[in-house]
C-alpha positions as CSV (number, residue, x, y, z in Angstrom):
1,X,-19.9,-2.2,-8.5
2,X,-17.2,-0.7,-6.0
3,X,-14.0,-3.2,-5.8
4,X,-11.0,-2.2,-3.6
5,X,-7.3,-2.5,-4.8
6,X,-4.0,-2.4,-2.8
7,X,-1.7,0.6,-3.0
8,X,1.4,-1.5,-3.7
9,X,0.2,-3.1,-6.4
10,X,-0.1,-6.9,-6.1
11,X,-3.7,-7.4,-4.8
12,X,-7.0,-6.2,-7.1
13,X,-10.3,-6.1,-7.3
14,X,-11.5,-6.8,-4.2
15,X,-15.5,-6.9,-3.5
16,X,-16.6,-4.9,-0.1
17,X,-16.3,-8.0,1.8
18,X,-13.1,-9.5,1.3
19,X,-11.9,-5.8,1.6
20,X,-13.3,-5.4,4.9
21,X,-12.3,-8.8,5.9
22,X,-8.8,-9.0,5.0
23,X,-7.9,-5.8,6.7
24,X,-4.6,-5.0,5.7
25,X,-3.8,-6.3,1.6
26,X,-2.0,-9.4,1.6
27,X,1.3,-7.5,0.1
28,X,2.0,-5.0,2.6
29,X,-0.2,-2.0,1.5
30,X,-3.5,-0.4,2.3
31,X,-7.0,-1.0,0.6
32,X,-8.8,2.0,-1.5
33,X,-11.6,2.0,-3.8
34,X,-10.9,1.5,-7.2
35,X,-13.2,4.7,-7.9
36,X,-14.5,7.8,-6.1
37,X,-18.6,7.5,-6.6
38,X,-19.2,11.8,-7.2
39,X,-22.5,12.8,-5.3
40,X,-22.4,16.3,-6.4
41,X,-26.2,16.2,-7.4
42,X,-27.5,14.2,-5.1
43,X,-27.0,16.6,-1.8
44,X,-30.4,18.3,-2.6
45,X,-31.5,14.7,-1.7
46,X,-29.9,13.7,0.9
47,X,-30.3,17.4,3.2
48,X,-33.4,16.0,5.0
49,X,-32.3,13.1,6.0
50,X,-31.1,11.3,9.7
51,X,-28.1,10.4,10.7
52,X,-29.1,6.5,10.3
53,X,-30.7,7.4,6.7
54,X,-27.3,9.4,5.1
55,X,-25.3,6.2,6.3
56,X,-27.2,3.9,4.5
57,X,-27.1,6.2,1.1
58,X,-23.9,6.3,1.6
59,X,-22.6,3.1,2.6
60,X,-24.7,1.8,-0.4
61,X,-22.2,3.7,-2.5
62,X,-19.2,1.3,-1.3
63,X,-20.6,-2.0,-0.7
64,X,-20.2,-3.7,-3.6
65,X,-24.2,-5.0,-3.7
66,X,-22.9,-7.3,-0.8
67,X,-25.3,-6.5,1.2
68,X,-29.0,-6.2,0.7
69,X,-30.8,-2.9,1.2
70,X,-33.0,-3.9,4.3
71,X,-30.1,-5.8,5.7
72,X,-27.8,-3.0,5.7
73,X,-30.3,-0.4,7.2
74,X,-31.2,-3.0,10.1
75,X,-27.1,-3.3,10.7
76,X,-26.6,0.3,10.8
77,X,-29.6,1.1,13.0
78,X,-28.4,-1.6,15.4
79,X,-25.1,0.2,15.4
80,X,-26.4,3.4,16.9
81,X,-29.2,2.5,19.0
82,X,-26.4,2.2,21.4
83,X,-25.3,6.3,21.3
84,X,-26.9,8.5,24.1
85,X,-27.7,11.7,21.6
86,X,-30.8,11.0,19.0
87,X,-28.7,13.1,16.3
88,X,-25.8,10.1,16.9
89,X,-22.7,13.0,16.1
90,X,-24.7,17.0,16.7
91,X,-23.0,19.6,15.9
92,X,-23.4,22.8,18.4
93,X,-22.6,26.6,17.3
94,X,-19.9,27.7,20.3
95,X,-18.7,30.7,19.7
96,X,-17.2,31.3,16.1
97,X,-16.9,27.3,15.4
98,X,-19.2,24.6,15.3
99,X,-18.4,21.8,17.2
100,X,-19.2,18.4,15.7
101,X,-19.5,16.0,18.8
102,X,-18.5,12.4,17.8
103,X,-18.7,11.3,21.7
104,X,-22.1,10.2,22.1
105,X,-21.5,6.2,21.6
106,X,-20.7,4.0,24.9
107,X,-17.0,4.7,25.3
108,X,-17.7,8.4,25.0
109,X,-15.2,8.5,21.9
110,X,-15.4,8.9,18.0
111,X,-13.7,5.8,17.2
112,X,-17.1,4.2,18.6
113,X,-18.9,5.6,14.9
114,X,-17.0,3.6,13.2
115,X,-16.3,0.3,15.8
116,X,-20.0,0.0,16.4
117,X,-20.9,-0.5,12.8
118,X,-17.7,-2.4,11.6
119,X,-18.2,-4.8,14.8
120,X,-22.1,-5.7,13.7
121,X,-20.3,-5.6,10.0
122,X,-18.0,-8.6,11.0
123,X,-21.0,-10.4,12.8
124,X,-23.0,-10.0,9.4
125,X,-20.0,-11.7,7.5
126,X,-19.0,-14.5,9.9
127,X,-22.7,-15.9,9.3
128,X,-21.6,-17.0,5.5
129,X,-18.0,-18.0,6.7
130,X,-17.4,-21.1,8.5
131,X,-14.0,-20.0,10.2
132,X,-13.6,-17.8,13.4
133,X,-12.2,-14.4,13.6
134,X,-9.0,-13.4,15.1
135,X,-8.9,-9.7,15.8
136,X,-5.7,-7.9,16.2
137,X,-5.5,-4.2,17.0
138,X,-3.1,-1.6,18.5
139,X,-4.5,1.4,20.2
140,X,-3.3,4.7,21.7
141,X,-6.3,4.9,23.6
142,X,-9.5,5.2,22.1
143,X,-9.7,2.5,19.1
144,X,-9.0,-0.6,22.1
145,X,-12.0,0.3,24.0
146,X,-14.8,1.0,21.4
147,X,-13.5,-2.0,19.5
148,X,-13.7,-4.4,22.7
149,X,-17.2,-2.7,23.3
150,X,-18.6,-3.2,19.9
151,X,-16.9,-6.9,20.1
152,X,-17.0,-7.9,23.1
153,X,-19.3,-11.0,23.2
154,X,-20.0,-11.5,19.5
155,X,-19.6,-15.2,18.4
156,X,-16.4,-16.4,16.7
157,X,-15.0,-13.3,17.6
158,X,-11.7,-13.0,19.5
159,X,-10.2,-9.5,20.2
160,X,-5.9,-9.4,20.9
161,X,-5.9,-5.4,21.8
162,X,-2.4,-4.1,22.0
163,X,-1.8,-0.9,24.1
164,X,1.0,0.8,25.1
165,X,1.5,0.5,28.7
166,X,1.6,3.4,31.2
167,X,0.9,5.7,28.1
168,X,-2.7,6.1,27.8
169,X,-5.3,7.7,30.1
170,X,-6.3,6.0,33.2
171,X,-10.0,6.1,32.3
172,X,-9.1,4.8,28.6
173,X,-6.7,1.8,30.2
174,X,-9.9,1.0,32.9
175,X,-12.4,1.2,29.5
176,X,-10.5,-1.7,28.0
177,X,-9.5,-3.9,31.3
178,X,-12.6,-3.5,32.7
179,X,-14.3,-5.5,30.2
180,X,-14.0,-9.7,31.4
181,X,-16.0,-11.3,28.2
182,X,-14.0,-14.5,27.4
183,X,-13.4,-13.3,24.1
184,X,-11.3,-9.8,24.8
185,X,-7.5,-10.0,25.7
186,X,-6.1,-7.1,26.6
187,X,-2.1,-6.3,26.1
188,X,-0.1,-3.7,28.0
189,X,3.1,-3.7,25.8
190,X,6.2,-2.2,27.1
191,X,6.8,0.4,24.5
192,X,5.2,3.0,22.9
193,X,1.6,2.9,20.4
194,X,4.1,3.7,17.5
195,X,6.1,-0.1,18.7
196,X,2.1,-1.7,18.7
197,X,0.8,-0.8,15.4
198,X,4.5,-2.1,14.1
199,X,4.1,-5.5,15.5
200,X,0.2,-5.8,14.5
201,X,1.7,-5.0,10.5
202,X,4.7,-7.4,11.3
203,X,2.2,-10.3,12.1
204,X,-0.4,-9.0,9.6
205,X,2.6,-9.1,6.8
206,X,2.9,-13.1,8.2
207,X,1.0,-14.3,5.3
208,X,0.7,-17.9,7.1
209,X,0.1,-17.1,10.2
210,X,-2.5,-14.5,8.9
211,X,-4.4,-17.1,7.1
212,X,-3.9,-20.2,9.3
213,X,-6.0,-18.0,12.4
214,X,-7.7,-15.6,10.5
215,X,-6.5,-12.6,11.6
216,X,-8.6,-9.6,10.9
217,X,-8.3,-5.8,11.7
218,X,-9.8,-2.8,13.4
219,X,-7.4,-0.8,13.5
220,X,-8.2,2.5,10.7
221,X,-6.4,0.4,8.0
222,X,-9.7,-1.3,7.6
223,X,-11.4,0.5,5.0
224,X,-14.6,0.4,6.5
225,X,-13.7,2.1,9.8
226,X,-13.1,5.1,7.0
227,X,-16.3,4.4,5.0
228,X,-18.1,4.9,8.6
229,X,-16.3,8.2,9.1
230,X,-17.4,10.0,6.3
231,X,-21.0,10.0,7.1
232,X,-20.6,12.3,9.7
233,X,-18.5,14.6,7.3
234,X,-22.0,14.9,5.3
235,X,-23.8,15.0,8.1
236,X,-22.1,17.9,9.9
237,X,-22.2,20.1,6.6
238,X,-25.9,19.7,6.5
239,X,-26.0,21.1,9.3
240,X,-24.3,24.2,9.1
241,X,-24.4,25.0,5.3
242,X,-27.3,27.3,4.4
243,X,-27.4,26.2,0.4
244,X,-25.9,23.5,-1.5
245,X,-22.8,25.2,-2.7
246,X,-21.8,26.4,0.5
247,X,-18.1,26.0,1.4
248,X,-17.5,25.1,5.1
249,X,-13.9,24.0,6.4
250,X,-12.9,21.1,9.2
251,X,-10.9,20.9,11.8
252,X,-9.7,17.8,12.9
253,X,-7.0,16.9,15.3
254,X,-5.2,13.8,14.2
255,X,-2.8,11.4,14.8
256,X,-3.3,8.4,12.6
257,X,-4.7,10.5,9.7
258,X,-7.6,8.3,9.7
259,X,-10.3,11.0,10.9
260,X,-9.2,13.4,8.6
261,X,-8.6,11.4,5.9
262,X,-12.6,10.5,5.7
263,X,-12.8,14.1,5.2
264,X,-10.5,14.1,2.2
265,X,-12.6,11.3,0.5
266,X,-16.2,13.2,1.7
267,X,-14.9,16.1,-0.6
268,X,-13.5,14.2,-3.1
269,X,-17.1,12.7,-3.6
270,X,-18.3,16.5,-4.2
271,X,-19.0,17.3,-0.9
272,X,-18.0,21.4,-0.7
273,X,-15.1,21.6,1.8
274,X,-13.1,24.4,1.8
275,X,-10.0,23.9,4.0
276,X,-9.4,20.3,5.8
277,X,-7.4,21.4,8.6
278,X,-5.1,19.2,10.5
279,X,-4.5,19.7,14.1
280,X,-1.3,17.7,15.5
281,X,0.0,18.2,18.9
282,X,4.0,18.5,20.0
283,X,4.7,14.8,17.8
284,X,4.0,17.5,14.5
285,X,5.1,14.9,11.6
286,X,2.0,15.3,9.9
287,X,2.6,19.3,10.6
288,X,6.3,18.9,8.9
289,X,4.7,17.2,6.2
290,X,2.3,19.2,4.7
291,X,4.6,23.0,6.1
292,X,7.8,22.0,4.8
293,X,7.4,18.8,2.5
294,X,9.3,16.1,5.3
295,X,7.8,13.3,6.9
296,X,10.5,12.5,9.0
297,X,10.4,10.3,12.1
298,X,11.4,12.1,15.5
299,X,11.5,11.0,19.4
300,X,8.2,10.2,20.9
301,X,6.9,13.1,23.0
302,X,4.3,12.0,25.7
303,X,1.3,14.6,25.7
304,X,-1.7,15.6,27.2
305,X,-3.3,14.4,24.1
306,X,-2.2,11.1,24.0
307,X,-4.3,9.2,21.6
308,X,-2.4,11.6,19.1
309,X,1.2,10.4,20.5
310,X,2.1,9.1,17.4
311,X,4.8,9.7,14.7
312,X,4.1,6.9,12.0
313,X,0.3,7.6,10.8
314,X,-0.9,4.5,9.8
315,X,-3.8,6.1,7.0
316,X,-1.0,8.3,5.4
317,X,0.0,5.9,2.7
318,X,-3.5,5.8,1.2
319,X,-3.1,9.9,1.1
320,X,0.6,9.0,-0.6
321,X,-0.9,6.8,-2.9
322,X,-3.2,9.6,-4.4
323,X,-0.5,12.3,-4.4
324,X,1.6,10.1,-6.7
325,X,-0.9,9.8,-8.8
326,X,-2.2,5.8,-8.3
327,X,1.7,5.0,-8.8
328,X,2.0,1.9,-6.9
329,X,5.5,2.0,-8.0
330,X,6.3,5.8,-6.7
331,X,4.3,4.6,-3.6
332,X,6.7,1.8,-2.9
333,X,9.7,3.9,-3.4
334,X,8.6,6.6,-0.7
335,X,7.8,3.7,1.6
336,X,11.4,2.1,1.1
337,X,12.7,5.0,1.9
338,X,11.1,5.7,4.5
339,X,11.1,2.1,6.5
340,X,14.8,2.3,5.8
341,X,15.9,6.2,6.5
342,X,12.5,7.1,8.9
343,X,12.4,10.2,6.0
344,X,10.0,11.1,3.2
345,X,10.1,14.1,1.3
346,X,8.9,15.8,-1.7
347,X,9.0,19.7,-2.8
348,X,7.8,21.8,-5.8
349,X,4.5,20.7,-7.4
350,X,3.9,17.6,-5.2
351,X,4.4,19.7,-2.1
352,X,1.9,22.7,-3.2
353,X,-0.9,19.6,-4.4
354,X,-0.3,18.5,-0.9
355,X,-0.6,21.9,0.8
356,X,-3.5,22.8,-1.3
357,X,-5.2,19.5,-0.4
358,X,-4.5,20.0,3.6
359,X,-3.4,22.7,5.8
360,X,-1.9,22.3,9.3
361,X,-0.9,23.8,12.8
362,X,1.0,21.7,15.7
363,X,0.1,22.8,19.1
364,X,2.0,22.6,22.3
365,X,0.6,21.2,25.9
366,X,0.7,24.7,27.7
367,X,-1.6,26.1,24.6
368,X,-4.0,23.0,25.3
369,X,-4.0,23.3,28.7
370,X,-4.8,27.8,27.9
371,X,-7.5,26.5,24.9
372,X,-9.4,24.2,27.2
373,X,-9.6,27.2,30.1
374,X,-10.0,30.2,27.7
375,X,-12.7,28.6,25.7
376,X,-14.9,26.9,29.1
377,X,-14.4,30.7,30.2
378,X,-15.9,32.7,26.7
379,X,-18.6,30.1,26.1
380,X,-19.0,27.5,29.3
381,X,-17.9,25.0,27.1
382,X,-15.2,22.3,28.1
383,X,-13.7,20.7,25.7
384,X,-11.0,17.6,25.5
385,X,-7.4,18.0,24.9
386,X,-7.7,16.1,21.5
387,X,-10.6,18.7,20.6
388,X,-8.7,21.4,22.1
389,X,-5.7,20.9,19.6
390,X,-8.4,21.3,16.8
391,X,-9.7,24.5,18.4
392,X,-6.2,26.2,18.6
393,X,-5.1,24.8,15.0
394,X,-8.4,26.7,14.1
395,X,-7.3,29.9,15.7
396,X,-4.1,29.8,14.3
397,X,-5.3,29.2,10.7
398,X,-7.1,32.6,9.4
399,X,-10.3,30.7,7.9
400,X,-12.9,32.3,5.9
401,X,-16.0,30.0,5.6
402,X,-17.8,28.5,8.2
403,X,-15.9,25.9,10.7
404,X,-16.6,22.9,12.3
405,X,-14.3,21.2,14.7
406,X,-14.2,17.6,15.5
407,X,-14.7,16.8,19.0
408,X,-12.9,13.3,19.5
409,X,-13.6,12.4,23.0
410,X,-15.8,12.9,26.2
411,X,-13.5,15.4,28.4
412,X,-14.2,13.3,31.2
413,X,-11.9,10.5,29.7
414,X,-9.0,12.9,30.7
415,X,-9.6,14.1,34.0
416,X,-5.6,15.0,35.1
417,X,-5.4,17.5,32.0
418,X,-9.0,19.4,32.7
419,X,-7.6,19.7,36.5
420,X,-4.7,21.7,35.1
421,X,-7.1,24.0,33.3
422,X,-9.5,24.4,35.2
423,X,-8.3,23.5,38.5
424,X,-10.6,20.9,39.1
425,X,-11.5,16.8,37.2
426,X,-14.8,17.3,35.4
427,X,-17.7,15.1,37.1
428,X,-18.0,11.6,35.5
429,X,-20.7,10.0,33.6
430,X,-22.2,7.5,35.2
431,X,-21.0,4.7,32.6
432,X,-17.2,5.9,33.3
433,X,-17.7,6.4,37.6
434,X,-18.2,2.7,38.1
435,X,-15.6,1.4,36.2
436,X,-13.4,2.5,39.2
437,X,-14.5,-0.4,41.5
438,X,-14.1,-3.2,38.6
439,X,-12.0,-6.1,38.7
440,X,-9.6,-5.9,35.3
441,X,-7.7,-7.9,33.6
442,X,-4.6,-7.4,31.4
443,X,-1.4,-9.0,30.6
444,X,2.0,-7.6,30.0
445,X,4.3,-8.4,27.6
446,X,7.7,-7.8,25.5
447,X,7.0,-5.2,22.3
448,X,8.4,-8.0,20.5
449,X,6.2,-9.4,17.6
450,X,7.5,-13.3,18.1
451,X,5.9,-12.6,22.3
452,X,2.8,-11.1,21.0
453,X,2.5,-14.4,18.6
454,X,3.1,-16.9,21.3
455,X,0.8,-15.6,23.7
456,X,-2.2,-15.6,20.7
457,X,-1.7,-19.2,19.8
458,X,-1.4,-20.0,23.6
459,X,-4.5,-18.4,24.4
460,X,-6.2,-19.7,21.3
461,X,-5.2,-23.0,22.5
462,X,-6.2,-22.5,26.0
C-alpha cells in the first residue's frame, strides 16, 4: 500500500489521502512516496490503452486502496470530459520534434491536467470529512486559473489565489478575475510570484492557523498535481516509441520543477527516457544548477515567458531529497543554507548524478521571440513562449533519440509576445475573446504574510 513521507523527516506514513489533503508536511518539507512502484513489464499492457484508461492504471499505483476502482475511473473521466481534444494531451510530429500538447483543458494550459482531477479529488474527499476546505495558492500565471476553473463552485471549497500583480499575462490575470463564484478570491500582491509562494509556505508552516481553517494546497507541492502529470509522460511515449525498449527524451521548459519532475518519477518507474531536458528562460537557476553545481538565488528578470519567472522552484527539494540519498538530515542542511545564504551547491559525484539525471539550456527573450517566428515559418506551427524555450533548449542540446517537447500553454494566452514574432496577436478562441467584456474582481494587497492572513479570516468571516 503506497504511504507518503516528508523529506525533513518528522512526518511518516501517510495514506494517499491525508497526503493529498495536507498539502505541504506539517514540518516544513514536501511529501514523496515511500516507494517507486517499477512498471517495467507492464508497458506491453498498457500501449493500447486511452488517455482516461493509463490514468486510472496508474493512479491505482499511488492511491493507497483509498479509493475504489469504479470510483476512481468515474473521477478521472469527469476530469477530462471538460478538454476540447478526444486524445486529452496529443502529441503531433512537427518537424524533427514531437510536440506533446498539454493545452486542450478550459484555461488552454497544462496545469488544467492536473487541477481538473485534483479539484474532483478534493470534492471526493470532503464527502467523508465534516470540515470545509480553505485553498491557498500562489501562481505565476497558469496554476491560479485552472485551479479557480476546476474549483470554482464546488461545495466547502474556498480558493485564496495569490498572483503577482502587473506580472502575468493580461489574458492569464482576466482568466482568474473573470471568474465571480462566491467561493474564488483573487489576490494581486505587490511583489513578485517568487514573494507569493513564500507567504503561502509562511502561513502553511502556521501549524494553528493551518489546522484551525483547514488550509489545503494546489500549488505543485501537492503530490497529486505530480501523480497527474506523469500520465501524460506514458502517454506521450506510447505514442512515439515504435517497441517497448525504445528510448525517447523530453523537453520541458520549467520553472517550478514540477512538470519535469513528473518526468523524473515516469522513468524512475521504468518508463525508457533517455534525456529529461530542462528548458529555463533568462531566471536560469535551475540552468546553474545542474551546468555548474550552484543553486544560487539572483534578481528577478521579467520575461516573455513569465509563468517561468521564478528563481526558488518550489518541487526542487523533492529532487534534493533523492540526490542525497533519502537523507532527511543532508536535506535540511542544503535547505539551511540555502534559506539563510540564497546558495546551494554541490560538485564531484553529487554533481555528475545530477547532470546524468537532467540536462539543461537557459534561453534568452530575443531567441524566443526568433524560435516562435523561425519554427511558424519551417512548419506553420506557432508555438507559445513557454514551449518555445523547450524548442530552443532542444536545439541547443545535440539529442539522439526521438524528442518530444512539452507544450505548456495555448499561444493565444500571450498575444503581446507572438505580435513581436510574427508581427501580428494570434486570433482568440472563443472561450478567451469574451472574457474581454467581463466584469472582474480582485483585490490588492501588501506581500506581507500577516495582510494575506487578515484578509482570509475577514473574508471567512464575512
Amino acid at each position: 500500500m503506497a504511504r507518503y513521507s516528508s523529506t525533513r523527516g518528522q512526518v511518516k506514513n501517510l495514506l494517499f489521502e491525508e497526503a493529498v489533503m495536507m498539502g505541504l508536511a506539517d514540518d516544513g518539507g514536501l511529501l514523496v512516496p515511500n516507494e517507486i512502484p517499477l512498471i517495467r513489464n507492464t508497458l506491453p499492457e498498457w500501449r493500447a490503452l486511452s488517455f482516461t484508461e493509463l490514468s486510472l492504471e496508474v493512479m491505482l499505483l499511488f492511491t493507497s486502496g483509498r479509493i475504489p476502482r469504479d470510483e476512481l475511473k468515474k473521477l478521472i473521466e469527469r476530469s477530462f470530459d471538460t478538454f476540447r481534444h478526444p486524445e486529452i494531451t496529443p502529441v503531433k510530429s512537427v518537424g524533427q520534434i514531437h510536440i506533446l500538447e498539454l493545452f486542450h483543458g478550459p484555461t488552454f494550459a497544462f496545469k488544467d491536467v492536473a487541477l481538473q482531477f485534483l479539484g474532483n479529488l478534493f470534492e471526493f474527499f470532503l464527502k467523508e470529512r465534516n470540515h470545509p476546505l480553505r485553498i491557498l495558492g500562489a501562481t505565476s500565471g497558469d496554476t491560479g486559473s485552472a485551479a479557480i476553473h476546476g474549483l470554482h463552485g464546488k461545495k466547502g471549497v474556498d480558493v485564496f489565489m495569490l498572483h503577482p500583480k502587473g506580472r502575468v499575462s493580461p489574458m492569464q490575470e482576466l482568466q482568474m478575475t473573470t471568474v465571480l463564484d462566491p467561493n474564488i478570491h483573487n489576490l494581486a500582491i505587490e511583489g513578485t510570484f517568487d514573494d507569493a509562494q513564500a507567504i503561502v509556505k509562511r502561513l502553511f508552516n502556521d501549524q494553528d492557523f493551518k489546522k484551525n481553517y483547514y488550509l489545503g494546497s494546489v500549488n505543485s507541492i501537492n503530490w497529486a498535481r505530480i501523480l497527474a502529470q506523469i500520465v501524460y509522460y506514458f502517454y506521450a511515449w506510447f505514442q512515439v516509441s515504435k517497441d517497448d525498449s525504445e528510448l525517447v527524451s523530453f523537453v520541458v521548459p520549467t520553472g517550478n520543477f514540477g512538470n519535469v519532475l513528473a518526468g523524473y518519477y515516469a522513468k524512475r518507474m521504468g518508463l525508457p527516457i533517455d534525456k529529461l531536458v530542462i528548458g529555463t528562460n533568462e531566471n536560469d537557476i535551475l540552468h546553474r544548477f545542474f551546468s555548474k553545481g550552484e543553486y544560487h538565488r539572483s534578481e528577478l528578470k521579467e520575461t516573455f515567458s513569465p509563468s517561468m519567472d521564478i528563481q526558488i522552484s518550489s518541487n526542487f527539494e523533492r529532487y534534493l531529497f533523492d540526490l542525497a540519498g533519502n537523507s532527511t538530515e543532508q536535506l535540511q542542511r542544503w535547505m539551511k543554507d540555502f534559506e539563510q545564504s540564497g546558495k546551494l551547491t554541490i560538485e564531484g559525484d553529487l554533481l555528475k548524478i545530477a547532470q546524468n539525471d537532467f540536462v539543461s539550456a537557459s534561453v534568452n527573450d530575443e531567441e524566443i521571440v526568433e524560435t516562435i517566428r523561425k519554427f511558424h515559418q519551417q512548419n506553420g506551427y506557432l508555438l507559445d513562449p513557454h514551449t518555445a524555450v523547450g524548442v530552443c533548449a532542444a536545439e541547443k542540446i545535440k539529442i539522439r533519440t526521438p524528442v518530444i517537447c512539452l507544450a505548456c500553454a495555448h499561444p493565444a494566452k500571450f498575444g503581446e509576445t507572438i505580435r513581436k514574432a510574427m508581427g501580428n496577436v494570434p486570433e482568440l478562441p472563443d472561450e478567451l475573446a469574451v472574457l474581454e467584456n467581463l466584469e472582474t474582481h480582485c483585490k490588492t494587497v501588501p506581500a506581507d504574510p500577516e495582510k494575506i492572513k487578515e484578509v482570509i479570516l475577514e473574508t471567512l468571516e464575512a
